[in-house]
C-alpha positions in Angstrom: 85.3 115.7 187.5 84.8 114.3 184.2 87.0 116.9 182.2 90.1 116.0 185.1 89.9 112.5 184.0 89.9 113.4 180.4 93.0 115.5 180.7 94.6 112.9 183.0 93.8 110.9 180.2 95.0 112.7 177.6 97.9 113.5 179.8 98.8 110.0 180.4 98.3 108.8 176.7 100.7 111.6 175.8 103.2 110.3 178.2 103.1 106.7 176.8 103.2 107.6 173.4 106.1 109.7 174.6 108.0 107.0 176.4 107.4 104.2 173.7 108.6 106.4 170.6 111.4 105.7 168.5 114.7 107.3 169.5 115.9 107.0 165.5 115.9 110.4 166.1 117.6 111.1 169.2 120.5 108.3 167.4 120.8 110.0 164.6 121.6 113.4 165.3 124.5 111.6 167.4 126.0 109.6 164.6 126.3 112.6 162.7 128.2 114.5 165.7 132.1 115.6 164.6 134.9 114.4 166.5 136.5 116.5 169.2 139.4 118.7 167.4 142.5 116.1 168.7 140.4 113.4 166.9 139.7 114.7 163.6 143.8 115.6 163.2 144.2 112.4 163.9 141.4 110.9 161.3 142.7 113.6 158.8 146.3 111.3 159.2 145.1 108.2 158.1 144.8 107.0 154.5 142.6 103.5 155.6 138.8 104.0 155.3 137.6 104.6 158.9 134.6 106.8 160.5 134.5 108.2 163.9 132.0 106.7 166.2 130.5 109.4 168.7 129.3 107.0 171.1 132.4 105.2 171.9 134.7 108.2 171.2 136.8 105.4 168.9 138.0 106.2 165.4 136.8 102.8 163.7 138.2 101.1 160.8 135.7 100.4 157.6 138.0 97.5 156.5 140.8 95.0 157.8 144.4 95.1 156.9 146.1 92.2 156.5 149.2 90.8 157.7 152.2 89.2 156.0 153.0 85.9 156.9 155.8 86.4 159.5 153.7 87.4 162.3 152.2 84.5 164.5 148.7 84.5 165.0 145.5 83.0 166.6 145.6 80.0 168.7 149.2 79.6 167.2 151.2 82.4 169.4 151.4 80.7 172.6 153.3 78.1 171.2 155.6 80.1 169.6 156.1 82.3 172.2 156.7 79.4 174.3 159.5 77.8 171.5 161.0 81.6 170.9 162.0 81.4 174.5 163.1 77.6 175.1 165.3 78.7 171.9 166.7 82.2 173.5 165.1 84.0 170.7 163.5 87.4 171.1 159.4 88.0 171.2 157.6 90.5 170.0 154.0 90.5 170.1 151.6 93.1 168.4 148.6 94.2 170.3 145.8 95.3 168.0 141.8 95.5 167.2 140.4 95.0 163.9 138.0 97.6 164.8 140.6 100.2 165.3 141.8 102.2 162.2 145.0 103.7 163.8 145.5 99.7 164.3 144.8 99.2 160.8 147.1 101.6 159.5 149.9 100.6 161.4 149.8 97.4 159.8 150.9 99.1 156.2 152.8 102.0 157.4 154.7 99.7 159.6 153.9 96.2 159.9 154.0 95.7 155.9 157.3 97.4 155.1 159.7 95.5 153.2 161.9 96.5 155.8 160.6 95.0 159.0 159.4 92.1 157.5 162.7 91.7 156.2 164.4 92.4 160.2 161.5 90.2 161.6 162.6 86.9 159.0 166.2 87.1 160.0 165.4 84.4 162.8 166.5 86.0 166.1 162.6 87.5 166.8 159.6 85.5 167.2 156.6 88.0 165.9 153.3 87.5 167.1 150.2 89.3 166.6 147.3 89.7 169.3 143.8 90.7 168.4 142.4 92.3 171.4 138.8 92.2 170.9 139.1 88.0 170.1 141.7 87.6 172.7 141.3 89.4 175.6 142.0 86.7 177.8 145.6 86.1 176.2 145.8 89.6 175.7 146.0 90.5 179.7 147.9 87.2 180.1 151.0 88.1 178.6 151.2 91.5 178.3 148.6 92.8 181.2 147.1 95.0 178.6 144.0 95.4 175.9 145.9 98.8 174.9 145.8 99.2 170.9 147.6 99.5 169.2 151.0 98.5 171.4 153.9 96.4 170.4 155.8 94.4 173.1 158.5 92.8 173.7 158.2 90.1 175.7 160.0 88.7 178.8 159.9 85.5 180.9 157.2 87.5 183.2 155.8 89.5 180.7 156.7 93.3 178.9 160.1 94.1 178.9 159.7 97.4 176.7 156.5 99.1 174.9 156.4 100.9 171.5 152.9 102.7 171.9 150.6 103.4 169.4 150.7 103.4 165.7 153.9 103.9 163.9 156.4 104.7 161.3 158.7 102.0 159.9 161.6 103.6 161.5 160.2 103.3 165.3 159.3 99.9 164.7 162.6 99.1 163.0 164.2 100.9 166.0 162.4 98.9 168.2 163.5 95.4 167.0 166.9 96.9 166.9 
């Protein structure tokens, strides 16, 4: 009887020791797993500094791009959306994350070119630039969405067309026609 309750006891201090270690471990060897094949040709595409995160299966940015000063931002994009249409002008909202690094490059392959900035100051288009993870509210209010990156263009109910995912300066251009 006494050596059963020293091996229950042993037994039972070996499972608590078990179940209160450190998974360090365990969470390591995951942050160090590659991305799935698809993933990697896609990381291998971008020029931002990004890292792939095995847990959420998201390709994350290490740093924010900005944005040049014709998009509409923050608390300000209702209100413009709201003036673009009482003035017949077009909307185009910008649906990103500034954890995403496709996101993030969008914003120089596309959203930076000389070109559409140019197209987006003529003053027929009303830009305006979501960010999902501090909007998600606004986000599903007027476009029904947290997809990232997407760019919209914007109706009295909502989308009217989607440009999805992260582009060239020729589909964007293309899209503001």
């Amino acid at each position: 009887m006494p050596n059963t309750i020293a091996a229950v006891s042993v037994l039972l201090v070996c499972l608590l020791l078990a179940a209160c270690a450190s998974d360090e471990p365990a969470r390591k060897a995951s942050s160090d797993a590659k991305p799935p094949e698809r993933i990697q040709a896609w990381m291998d595409t971008l020029t931002i500094p990004h890292h792939y995160d095995p847990e959420t299966g998201f390709i994350v940015a290490d740093e924010v791009t900005g944005l040049p000063s014709v998009f509409v931002t923050g608390d300000a994009i209702e209100g413009a959306i709201t003036d673009a249409r009482a003035s017949g002008k077009r909307v185009i909202v910008v649906a990103t994350a500034d954890r995403c690094a496709p996101c993030q490059q969008y914003k120089p392959d596309a959203r930076n070119n000389r070109e559409v900035i140019a197209r987006l100051a003529q003053g027929d288009i009303v830009a305006g630039h979501l960010e999902g993870d501090r909007q998600p509210e606004l986000a599903r209010e007027l476009v029904g969405s947290l997809g990232i990156p997407m760019t919209y263009e914007l109706g009295t109910d909502g989308p009217v067309r989607t440009l999805r995912g992260q582009r060239p300066a020729a589909d964007l251009l293309a899209f503001l026609g």
